[in-house]
DRENSE-560898 format. One record per residue (C-alpha): residue in one letter; residue number from 1; x, y, z. Coordinates in steps of 0.2 Angstrom, whole numbers. Layout:
BEGIN
+------+------+-------+-------+-------+
| resn | resi |    xx |    yy |    zz |
+------+------+-------+-------+-------+
|    a |  NUM |     X |     Y |     Z |
...
+------+------+-------+-------+-------+
//
This chain:
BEGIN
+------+------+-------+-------+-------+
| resn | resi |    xx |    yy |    zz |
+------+------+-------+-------+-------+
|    x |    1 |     0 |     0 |     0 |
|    x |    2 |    13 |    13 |     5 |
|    x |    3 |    24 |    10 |   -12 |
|    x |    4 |     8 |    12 |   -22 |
|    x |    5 |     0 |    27 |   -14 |
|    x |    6 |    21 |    34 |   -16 |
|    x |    7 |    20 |    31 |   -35 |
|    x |    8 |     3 |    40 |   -34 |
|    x |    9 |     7 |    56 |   -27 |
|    x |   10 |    23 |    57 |   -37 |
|    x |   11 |    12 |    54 |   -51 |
|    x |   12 |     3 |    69 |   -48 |
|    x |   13 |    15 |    79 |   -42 |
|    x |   14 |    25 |    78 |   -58 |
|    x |   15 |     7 |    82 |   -66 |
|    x |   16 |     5 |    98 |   -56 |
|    x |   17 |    23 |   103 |   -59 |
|    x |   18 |    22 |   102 |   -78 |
|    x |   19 |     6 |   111 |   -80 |
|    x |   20 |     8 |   131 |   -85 |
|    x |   21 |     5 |   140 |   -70 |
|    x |   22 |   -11 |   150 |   -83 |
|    x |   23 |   -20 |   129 |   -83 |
|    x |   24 |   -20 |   129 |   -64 |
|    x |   25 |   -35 |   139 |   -62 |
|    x |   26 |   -44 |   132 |   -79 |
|    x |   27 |   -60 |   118 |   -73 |
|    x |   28 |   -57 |   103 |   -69 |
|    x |   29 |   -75 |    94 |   -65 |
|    x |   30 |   -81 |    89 |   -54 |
|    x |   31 |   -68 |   103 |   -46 |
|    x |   32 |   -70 |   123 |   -49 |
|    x |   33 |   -50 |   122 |   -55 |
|    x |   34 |   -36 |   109 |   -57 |
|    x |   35 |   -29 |   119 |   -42 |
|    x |   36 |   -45 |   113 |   -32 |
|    x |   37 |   -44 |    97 |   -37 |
|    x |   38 |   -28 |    95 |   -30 |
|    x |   39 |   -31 |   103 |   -14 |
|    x |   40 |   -44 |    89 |   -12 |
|    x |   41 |   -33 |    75 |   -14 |
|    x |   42 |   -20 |    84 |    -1 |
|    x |   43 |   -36 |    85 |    10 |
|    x |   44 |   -39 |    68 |     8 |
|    x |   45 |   -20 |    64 |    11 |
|    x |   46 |   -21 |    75 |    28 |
|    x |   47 |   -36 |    67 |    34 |
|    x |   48 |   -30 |    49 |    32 |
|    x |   49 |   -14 |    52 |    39 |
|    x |   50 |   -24 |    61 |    56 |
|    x |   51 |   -34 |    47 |    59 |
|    x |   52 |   -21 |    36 |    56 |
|    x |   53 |   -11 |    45 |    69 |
|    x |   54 |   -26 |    49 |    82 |
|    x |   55 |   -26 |    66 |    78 |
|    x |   56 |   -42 |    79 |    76 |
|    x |   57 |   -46 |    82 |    57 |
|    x |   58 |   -39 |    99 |    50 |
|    x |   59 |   -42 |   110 |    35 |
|    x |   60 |   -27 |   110 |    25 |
|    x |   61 |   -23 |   129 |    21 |
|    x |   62 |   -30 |   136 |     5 |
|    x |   63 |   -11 |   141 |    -4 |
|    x |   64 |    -8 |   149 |   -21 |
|    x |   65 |   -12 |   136 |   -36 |
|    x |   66 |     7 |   137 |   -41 |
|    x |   67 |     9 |   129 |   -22 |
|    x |   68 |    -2 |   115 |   -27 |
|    x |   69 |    11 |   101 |   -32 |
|    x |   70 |    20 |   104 |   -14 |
|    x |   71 |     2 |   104 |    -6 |
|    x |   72 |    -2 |    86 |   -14 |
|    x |   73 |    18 |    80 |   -11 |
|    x |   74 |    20 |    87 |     7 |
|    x |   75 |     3 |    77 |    10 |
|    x |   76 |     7 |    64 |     2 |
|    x |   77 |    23 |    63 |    10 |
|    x |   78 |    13 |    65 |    29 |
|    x |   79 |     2 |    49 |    24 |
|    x |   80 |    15 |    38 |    20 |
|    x |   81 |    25 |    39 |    33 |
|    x |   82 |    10 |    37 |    46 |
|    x |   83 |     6 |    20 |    35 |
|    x |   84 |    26 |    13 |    42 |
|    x |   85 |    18 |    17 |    59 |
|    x |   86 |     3 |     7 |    58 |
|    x |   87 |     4 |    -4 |    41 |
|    x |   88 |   -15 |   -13 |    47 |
|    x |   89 |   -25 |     0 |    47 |
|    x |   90 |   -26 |     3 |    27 |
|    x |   91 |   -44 |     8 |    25 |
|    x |   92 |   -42 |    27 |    24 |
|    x |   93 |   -27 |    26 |    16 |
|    x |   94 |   -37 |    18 |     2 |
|    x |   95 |   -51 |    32 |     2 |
|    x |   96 |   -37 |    42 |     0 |
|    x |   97 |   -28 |    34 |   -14 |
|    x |   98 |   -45 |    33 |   -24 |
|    x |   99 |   -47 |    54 |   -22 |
|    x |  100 |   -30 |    55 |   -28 |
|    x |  101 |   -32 |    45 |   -45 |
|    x |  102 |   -50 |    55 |   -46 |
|    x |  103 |   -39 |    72 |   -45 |
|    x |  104 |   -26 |    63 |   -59 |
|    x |  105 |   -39 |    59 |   -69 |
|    x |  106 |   -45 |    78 |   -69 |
|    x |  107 |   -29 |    86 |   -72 |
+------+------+-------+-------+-------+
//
């Protein structure tokens, strides 16, 4: 689980990065933006890795689309790591994973 949700936020991270910074705000349905979209994959990321370490739910900070790439890889990153701490408890990992490929598919 951890190498594959890796693979996907690298995925799109590079996605993010090779976009023109003008195509960030552009639609990206269901999302307002691509930027939007990617902010709720690093949601998702943060709130998997909070329940995952017992911690309260918080709102990841609304950051300049050209920031979106490190939002989704910082994330990303966070989740990851909490999986080494407790490899059993995969379930939100995978809602997570699922929003990310959603957010992929939209950029």
């Amino acid at each position: 689980m951890r190498d594959e949700l890796d693979r996907e936020v690298r995925r799109v991270t590079e996605r993010l990065r090779a976009l023109a910074l003008a195509r960030l705000p552009e639609p990206a349905p269901p999302w307002p933006s691509r930027a939007a979209a990617a902010h709720a994959a690093a949601q998702a990321l943060a709130d998997a890795a909070a329940r995952l370490e017992g911690e309260p739910l918080r709102p990841v900070p609304e950051l300049a689309p050209s920031a979106a790439a490190d939002l989704v890889a910082v994330c990303g990153a966070d989740l990851v790591a909490a999986l080494g701490s407790a490899p059993g408890r995969s379930a939100d990992a995978l809602v997570a994973l699922d929003a990310l490929r959603r957010a992929r598919r939209a950029l």
